[in-house]
DOBA-219995 format. One record per residue (C-alpha): residue in three letters; z negated, y, x negated; residue number from 1. Coordinates in steps of 0.1 Angstrom, whole numbers. Each point is the difference from the previous one (the first is absolute). Layout:
! residues N
ALA; Z; Y; X; NUM $
...
END
This chain:
! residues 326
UNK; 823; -108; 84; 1 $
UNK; 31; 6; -24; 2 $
UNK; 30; -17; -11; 3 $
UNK; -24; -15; -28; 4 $
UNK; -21; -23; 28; 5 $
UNK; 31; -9; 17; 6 $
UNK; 14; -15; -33; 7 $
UNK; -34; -17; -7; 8 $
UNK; -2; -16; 34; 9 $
UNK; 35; -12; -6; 10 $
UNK; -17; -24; -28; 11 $
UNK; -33; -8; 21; 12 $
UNK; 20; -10; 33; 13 $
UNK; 29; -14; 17; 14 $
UNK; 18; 8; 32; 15 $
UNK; 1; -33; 27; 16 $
UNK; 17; -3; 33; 17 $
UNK; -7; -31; 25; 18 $
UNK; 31; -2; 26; 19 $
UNK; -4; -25; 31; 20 $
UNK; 15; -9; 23; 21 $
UNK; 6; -29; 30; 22 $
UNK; 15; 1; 37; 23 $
UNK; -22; 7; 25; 24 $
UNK; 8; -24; 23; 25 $
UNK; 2; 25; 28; 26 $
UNK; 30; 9; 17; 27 $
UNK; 10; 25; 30; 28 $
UNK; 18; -14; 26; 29 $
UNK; 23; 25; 17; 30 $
UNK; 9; -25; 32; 31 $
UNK; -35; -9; 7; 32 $
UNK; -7; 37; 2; 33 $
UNK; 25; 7; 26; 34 $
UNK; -9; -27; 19; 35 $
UNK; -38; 10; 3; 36 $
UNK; 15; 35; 5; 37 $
UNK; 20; -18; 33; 38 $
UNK; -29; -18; 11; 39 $
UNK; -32; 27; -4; 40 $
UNK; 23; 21; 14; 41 $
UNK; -5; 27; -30; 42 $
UNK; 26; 29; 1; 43 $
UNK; 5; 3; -40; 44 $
UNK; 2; -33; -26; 45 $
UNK; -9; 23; -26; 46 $
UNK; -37; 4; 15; 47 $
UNK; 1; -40; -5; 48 $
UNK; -7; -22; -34; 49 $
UNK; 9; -36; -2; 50 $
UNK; -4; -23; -31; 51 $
UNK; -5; -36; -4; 52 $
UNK; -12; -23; -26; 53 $
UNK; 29; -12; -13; 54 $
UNK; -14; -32; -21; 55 $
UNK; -29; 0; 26; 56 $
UNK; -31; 6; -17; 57 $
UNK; -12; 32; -20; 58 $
UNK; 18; -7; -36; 59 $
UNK; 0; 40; -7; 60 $
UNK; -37; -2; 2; 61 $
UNK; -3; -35; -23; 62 $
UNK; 20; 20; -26; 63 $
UNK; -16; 29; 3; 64 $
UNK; -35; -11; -8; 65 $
UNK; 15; -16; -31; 66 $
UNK; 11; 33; -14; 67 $
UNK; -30; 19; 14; 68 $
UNK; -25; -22; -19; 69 $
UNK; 22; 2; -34; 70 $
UNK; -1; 41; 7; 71 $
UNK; -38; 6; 11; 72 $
UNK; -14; -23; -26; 73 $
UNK; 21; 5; -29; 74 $
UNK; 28; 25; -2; 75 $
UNK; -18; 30; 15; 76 $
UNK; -33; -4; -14; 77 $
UNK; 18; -4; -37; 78 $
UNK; 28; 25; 2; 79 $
UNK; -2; 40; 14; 80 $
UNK; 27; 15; 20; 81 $
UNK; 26; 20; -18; 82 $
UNK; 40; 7; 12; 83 $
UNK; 6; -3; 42; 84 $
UNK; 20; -27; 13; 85 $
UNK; 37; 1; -8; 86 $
UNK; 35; -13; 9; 87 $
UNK; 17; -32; -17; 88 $
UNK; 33; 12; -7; 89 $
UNK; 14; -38; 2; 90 $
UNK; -15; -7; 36; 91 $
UNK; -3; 35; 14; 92 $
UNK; -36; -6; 10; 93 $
UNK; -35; 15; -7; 94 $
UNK; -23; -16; -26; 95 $
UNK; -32; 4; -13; 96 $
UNK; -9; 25; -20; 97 $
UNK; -13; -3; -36; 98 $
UNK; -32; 1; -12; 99 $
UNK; -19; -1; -32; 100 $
UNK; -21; -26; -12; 101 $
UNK; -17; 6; -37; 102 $
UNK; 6; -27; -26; 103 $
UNK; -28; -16; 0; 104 $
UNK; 2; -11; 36; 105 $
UNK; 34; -4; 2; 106 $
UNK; -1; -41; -11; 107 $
UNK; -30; -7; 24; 108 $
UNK; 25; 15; 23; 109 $
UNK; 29; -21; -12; 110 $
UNK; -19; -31; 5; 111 $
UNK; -8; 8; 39; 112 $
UNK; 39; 9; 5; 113 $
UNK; 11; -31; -13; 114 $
UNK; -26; -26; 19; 115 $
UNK; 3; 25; 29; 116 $
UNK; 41; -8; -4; 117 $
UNK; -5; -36; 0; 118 $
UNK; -22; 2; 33; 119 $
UNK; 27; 23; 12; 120 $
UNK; 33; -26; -12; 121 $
UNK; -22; -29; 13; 122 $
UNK; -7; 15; 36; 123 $
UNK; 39; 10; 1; 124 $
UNK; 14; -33; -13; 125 $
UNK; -20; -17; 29; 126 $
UNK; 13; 25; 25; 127 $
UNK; 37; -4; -8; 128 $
UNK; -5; -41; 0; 129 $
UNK; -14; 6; 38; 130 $
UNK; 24; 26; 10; 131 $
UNK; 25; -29; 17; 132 $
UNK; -29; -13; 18; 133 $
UNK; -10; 35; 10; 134 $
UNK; 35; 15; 18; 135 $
UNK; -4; -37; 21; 136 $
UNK; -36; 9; 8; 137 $
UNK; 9; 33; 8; 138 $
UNK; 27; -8; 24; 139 $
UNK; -19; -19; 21; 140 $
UNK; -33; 26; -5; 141 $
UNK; 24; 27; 12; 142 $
UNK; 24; -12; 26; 143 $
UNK; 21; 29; 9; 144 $
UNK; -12; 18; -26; 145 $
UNK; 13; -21; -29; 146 $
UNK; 29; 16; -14; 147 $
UNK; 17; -16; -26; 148 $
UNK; 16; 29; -15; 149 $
UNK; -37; 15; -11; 150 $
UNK; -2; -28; -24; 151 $
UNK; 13; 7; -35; 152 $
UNK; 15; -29; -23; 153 $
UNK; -18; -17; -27; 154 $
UNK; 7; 21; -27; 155 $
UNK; 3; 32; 15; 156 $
UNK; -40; -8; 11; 157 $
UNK; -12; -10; -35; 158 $
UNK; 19; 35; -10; 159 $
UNK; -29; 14; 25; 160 $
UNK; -31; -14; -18; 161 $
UNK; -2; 26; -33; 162 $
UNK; -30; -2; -25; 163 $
UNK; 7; 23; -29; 164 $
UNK; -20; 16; -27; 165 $
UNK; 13; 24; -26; 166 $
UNK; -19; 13; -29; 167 $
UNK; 16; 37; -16; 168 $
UNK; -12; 22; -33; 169 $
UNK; -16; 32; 13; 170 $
UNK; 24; 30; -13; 171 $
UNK; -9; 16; -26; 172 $
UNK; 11; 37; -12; 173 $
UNK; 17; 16; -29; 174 $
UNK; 25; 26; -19; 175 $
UNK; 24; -33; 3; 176 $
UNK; 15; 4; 31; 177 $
UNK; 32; -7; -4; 178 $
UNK; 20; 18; 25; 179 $
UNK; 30; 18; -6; 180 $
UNK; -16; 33; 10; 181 $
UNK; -10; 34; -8; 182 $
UNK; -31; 1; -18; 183 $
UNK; -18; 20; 27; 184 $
UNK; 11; -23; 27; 185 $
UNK; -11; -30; -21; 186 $
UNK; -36; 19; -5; 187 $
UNK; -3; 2; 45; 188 $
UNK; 7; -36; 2; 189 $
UNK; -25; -11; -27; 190 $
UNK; -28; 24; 17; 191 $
UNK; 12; -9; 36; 192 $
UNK; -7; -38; -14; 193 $
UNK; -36; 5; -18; 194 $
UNK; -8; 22; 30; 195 $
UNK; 11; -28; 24; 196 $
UNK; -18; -28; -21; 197 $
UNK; -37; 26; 2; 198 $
UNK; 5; -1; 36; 199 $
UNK; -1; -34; 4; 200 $
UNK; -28; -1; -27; 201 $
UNK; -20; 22; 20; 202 $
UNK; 9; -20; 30; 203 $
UNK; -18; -32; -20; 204 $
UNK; -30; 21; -3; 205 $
UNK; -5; 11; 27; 206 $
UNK; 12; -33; 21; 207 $
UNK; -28; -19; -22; 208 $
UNK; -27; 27; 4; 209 $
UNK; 4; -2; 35; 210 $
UNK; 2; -40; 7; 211 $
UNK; -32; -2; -24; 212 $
UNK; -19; 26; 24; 213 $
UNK; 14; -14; 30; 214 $
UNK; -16; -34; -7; 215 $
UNK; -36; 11; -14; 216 $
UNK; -4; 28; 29; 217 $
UNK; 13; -29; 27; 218 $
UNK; -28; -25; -19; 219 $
UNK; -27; 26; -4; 220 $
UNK; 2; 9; 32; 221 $
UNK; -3; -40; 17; 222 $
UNK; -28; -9; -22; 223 $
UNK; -18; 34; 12; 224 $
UNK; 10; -7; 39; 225 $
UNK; -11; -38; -5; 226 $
UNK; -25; -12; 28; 227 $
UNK; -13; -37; 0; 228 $
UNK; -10; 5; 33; 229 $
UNK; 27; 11; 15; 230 $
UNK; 32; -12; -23; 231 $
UNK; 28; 11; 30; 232 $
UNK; -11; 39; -2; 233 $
UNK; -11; 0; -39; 234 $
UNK; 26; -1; -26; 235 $
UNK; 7; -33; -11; 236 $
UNK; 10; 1; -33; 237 $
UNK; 24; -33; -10; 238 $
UNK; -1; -18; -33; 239 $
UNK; 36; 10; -5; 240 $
UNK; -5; 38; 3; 241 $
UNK; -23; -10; -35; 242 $
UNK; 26; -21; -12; 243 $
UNK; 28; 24; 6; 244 $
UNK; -19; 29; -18; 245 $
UNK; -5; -23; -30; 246 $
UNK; 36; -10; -7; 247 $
UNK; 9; 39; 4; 248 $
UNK; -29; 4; -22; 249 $
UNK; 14; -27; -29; 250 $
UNK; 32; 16; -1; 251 $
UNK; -12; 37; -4; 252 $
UNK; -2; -1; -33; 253 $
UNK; 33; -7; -10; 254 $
UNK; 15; 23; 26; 255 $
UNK; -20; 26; -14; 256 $
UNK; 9; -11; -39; 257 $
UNK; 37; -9; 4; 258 $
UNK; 8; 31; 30; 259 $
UNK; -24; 24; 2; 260 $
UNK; -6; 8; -37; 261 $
UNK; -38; -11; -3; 262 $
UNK; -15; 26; 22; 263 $
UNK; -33; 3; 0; 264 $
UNK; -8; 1; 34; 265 $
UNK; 19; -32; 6; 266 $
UNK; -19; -18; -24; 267 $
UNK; -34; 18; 7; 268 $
UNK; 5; -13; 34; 269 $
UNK; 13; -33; -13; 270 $
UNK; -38; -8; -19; 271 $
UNK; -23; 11; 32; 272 $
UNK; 16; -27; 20; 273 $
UNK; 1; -26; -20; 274 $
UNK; -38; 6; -4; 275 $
UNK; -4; 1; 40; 276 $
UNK; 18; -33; 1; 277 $
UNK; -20; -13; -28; 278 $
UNK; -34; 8; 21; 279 $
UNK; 11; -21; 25; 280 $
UNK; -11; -30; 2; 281 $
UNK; 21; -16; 30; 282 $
UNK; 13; 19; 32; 283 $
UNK; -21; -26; 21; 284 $
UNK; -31; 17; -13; 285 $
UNK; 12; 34; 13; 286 $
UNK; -3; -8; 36; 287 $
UNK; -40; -9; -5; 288 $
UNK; -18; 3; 33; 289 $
UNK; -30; 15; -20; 290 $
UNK; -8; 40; -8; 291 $
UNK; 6; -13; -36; 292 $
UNK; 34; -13; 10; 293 $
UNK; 8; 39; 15; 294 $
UNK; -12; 15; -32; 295 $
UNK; 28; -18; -21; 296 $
UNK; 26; 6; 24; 297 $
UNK; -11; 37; 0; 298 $
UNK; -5; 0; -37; 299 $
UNK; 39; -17; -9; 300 $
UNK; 16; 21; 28; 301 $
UNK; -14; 33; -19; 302 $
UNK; 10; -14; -33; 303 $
UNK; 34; -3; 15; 304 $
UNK; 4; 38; 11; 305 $
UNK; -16; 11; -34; 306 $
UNK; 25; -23; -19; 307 $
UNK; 32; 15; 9; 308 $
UNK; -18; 35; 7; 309 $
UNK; 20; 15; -30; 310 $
UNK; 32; -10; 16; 311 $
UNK; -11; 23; 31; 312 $
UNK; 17; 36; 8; 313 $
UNK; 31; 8; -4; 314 $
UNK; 1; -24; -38; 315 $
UNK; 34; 5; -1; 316 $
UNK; 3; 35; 4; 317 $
UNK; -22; 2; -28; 318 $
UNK; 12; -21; -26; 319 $
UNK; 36; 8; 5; 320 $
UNK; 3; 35; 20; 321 $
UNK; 9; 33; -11; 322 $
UNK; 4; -15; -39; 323 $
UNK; 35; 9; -18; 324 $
UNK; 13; -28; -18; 325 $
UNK; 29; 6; -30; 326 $
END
């Protein structure tokens, strides 16, 4: 890790940043707390919590699952974590933090933001038509509970619903910083920089050494526990536990070759499982009643192990431990 890999990985990648936002829905209502204070004849409020449903249904969880399914499909599976969430300076609130996505993923990734936006603009274009219709519903759902003031006007709400994604150059390091500085001061906050940026590169390492264990240990492991007989106490292994590992699987490569600098164990790593997934001829077959159907599952479960065995103890450590970089 040097200043050299930084600068080449500011070539090979790009930083992203997906910031969303919508209201809740949800509100706490102060009066109805006292109330049930007065009438379960609690001693403290505060031991209390009252919220209602302002547009009387569950629109925090309708948005939600819009955004989740644009993050767990797309946006985490082709990017890697890489600065901690942060604070707008023009709202004062926290956003997401950036992460890195290599070039050669970043326009599949481009293409899911922007039909993911349209799904998004649709499902809040529809919810702002309705919202009249939903404060008269909601006033007669909630009775004493409706409180007109809880409702914000029409363009303060649309202000709520935020969908934004920003693409940024990964920094890269030289003798051209141009601060008006002392040389040696100028020197610390070049090295503070690369030394920050090798951090975060380890972090990727180590973030997609891990994930990649986590889901061949988690799939060797059901197809050894599978039972036939008894499917409730054997591990039941799902088609999308195979699917999941294959996507991480596709994108390995260029996380490795953009990022990570081509190592070897990555890519070693990289060809075994692509040969287990090429021995398999459908996950169906895998949960065979017969003792021929417990040899394969056997057999791919060890293949599994063995495939990301190099990846195994302390990899890390190895690679980038106890080495001086100039």
């Amino acid at each position: 890790m040097d200043k050299k890999l930084t600068n080449t990985l500011s070539e090979n990648a790009v930083l992203v940043r997906m910031t969303a936002k919508h209201p809740s829905g949800i509100k706490t209502d102060k009066r109805l707390k006292r109330n049930l204070a007065v009438d379960t004849k609690v001693s403290d409020e505060r031991l209390l919590g009252v919220s209602k449903h302002i547009f009387g249904r569950d629109v925090n969880k309708e948005f939600r699952s819009i955004l989740n399914g644009f993050r767990n499909d797309f946006y985490y599976p082709l990017t890697l974590p890489w600065d901690d969430n942060s604070t707008d300076y023009d709202t004062g609130k926290t956003v997401s933090g950036w992460r890195l996505c290599p070039n050669s993923n970043l326009e599949k990734l481009q293409s899911h933001v922007d039909i993911s936006k349209q799904v998004w603009e649709r499902e809040v274009e529809g919810f702002l038509r309705a919202y009249p219709k939903q404060m008269e519903q909601a006033k007669r759902n909630l009775g004493d509970a409706f409180d007109e003031n809880d409702y914000p006007d029409f363009d303060e709400l649309r202000r709520k619903f935020i969908f934004q994604f920003e693409i940024s150059v990964v920094p890269s390091f030289s003798h051209d910083i141009r601060l008006n500085v002392s040389e040696k001061l100028r020197a610390r906050i070049e090295s503070d920089a690369v030394n920050r940026a090798n951090n975060n590169i380890k972090n990727v390492f180590k973030t997609t050494v891990d994930a990649l264990l986590e889901q061949v240990n988690h799939l060797a492991t059901k197809l050894k526990e599978y039972d036939p007989e008894n499917k409730q106490k054997g591990g039941f292994f799902n088609v999308s536990s195979f699917d999941k590992l294959k996507q991480a699987i596709e994108v390995l490569p260029s996380i490795n070759e953009d990022i990570l600098g081509n190592d070897s164990h990555i890519s070693d790593a990289h060809q075994k499982l692509c040969s287990v997934f090429a021995s398999i001829n459908s996950v169906e077959q895998l949960r065979d009643d017969s003792e021929m159907g417990q040899q394969k599952r056997d057999k791919v479960a060890e293949q599994l192990e063995q495939s990301v065995s190099s990846l195994k103890g302390g990899l890390l450590g190895k690679i980038y431990g106890g080495k001086k970089h100039d």
